[in-house]
Every structure is written in C-alpha cells, then in structure tokens.
N, C-alpha and C positions, 0 to 999 in steps of 0.2 A: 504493500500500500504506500510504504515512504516515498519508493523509487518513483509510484504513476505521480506520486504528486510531484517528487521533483521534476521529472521530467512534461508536466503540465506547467509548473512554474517555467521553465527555463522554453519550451514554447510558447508562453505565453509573451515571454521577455522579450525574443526571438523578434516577436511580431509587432510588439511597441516598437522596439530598437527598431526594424525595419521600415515602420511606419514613420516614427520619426524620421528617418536616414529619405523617406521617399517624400514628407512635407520641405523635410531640406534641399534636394533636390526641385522641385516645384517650384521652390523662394530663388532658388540659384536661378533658374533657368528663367521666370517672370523679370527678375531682375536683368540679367542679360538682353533679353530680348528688349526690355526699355532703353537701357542705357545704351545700347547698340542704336537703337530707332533716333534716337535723341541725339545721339552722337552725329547721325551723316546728318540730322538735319542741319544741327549748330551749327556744323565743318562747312555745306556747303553756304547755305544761306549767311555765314555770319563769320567765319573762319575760325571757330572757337568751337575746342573740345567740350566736351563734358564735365570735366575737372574745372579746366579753366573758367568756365561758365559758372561753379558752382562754388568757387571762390570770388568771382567777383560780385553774386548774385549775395554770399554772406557779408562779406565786407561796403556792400551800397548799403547795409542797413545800419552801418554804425552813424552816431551820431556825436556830437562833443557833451552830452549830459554825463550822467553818471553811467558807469556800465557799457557807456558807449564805443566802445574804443575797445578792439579782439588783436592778444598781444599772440606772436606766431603759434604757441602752443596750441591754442584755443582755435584757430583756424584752421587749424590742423585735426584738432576733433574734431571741429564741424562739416569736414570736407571728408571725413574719414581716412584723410592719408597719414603718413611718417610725416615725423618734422623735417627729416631731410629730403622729402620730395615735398611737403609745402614749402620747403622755402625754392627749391628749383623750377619750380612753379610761377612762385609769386616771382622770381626773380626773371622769368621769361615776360610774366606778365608787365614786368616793373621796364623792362627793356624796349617793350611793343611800345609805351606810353598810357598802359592803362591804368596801374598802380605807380603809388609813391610810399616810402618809408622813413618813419624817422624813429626817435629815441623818444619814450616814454619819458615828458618831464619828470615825474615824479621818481622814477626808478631808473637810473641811466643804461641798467642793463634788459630793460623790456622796449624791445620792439615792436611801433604800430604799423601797421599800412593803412592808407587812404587810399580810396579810389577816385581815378584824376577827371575831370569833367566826358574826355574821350571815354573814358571807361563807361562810365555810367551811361554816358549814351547808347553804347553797343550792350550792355545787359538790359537795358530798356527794350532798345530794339530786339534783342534775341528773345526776351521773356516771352512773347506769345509764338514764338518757334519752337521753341522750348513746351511750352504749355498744351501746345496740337500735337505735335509728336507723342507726350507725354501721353495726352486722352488718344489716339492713334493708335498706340500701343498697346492701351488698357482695352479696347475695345477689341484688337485683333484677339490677343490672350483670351478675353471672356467667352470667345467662341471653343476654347480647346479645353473640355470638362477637367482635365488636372490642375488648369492655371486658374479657373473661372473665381473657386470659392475663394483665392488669395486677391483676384481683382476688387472682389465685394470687400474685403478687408480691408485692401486698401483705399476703396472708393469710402467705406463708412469710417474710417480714421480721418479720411478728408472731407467728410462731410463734417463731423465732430469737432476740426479743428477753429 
C-alpha cells in the first residue's frame, strides 16, 4: 500500500512539474512572439529596438519632483537587463542624441539620465507603433488555445491597471 501511494505521489508530482514546465513554456513563447512583432515594427517604422524603446519609454517618465529621477541601477530593473548592458545601451542611446547623463547632485557617485527633446519625440512617435503591434500580437496569440488563457491575463492585468 506505501509503495501505490508513493508512486501516486510522485505521479502526481510528475504532472504538476510538467504542467508547470508546459505554463512556462506558453509564457516563453507569448512573450517571444510579442517582442518579436514589436520589435520589426519599432526597427522598421522608427529604427529603434525593443530595448531601446523601453528605456527611453521608462526614462520620459521621470520628472524633477521627488522620486523623479531613475539612477542606472533602477533602469536596469525596469528594462529587465544587467547593469552592464543598460548602460551599453543607454550609452548607444546617449551617442544617437536621445539620452543625456549626468551626476546625481546629491550623491556624486549616482548617475541620472535625461531624455533629450529628440528622444522624446521619437518614443512619442513610436508609442502607438508600439501599442498596434502590441494589440496585433495579442490578438494573433488569442486565436492558438495554449496562448489564449495567458492573453486574457494579460489583457485583464491591463484592464486593472
């Protein structure tokens, strides 16, 4: 009797683990398929990645209040890269003319970036390219029954926000 129940546990395990492993899957490949769709559209339309897009789309929201102002660290978790690719990053971007950098008055070892008028303009411009591909994307997915119930969760996460 131990053994059927062990071996009912560890099938049972089996099949979470594998469920899980097949929701993970699901998320990987939803996500691909967007950032893929997003991607040629930004590239062609606007000549700006994904990435780049999504650092200058974080940093047009800082303002000079309190909290305003995202020192590299922190842009680098909101973009979900390494520090040392945000800053190869921001450093392409800072090269192009769309970002500027300087020293944190108050801490001479924290570094800001600004986004420069050029900049803003082209994530203004790109945001509704950005935003069609995005729905584009969600929409194609909702048609293929493994991606569908991840689109609902993402569509009522952004309903909620």
């Amino acid at each position: 009797m131990a053994q059927r129940t062990r071996e009912t546990a560890t099938t049972t395990q089996g099949t979470a683990t594998g469920s899980l492993a097949q929701g993970w899957c699901a998320l990987s490949a939803l996500h691909g398929r967007i950032e893929s769709h997003i991607e040629r559209a930004l590239q062609a339309r606007h000549g700006l990645s994904v990435r780049e897009f999504s650092v200058l789309n974080v940093l047009s929201e800082q303002h000079d209040g309190p909290g305003g102002h995202l020192r590299m660290h922190q842009v680098a978790d909101s973009v979900v890269l390494s520090q040392s690719a945000t800053t190869r990053l921001v450093t392409r971007l800072e090269e192009r003319g769309l970002l500027s950098r300087y020293l944190c008055p108050d801490d001479r070892r924290g570094i800001y970036t600004d986004v420069t008028p050029d900049g803003l303009r082209l994530v203004e411009e790109a945001r509704p390219t950005h935003d069609t591909a995005l729905r584009e994307s969600l929409q194609d997915a909702a048609q293929r029954p493994e991606l569908a119930p991840l689109v609902t969760a993402v569509e009522t996460l952004g309903a909620s926000a």
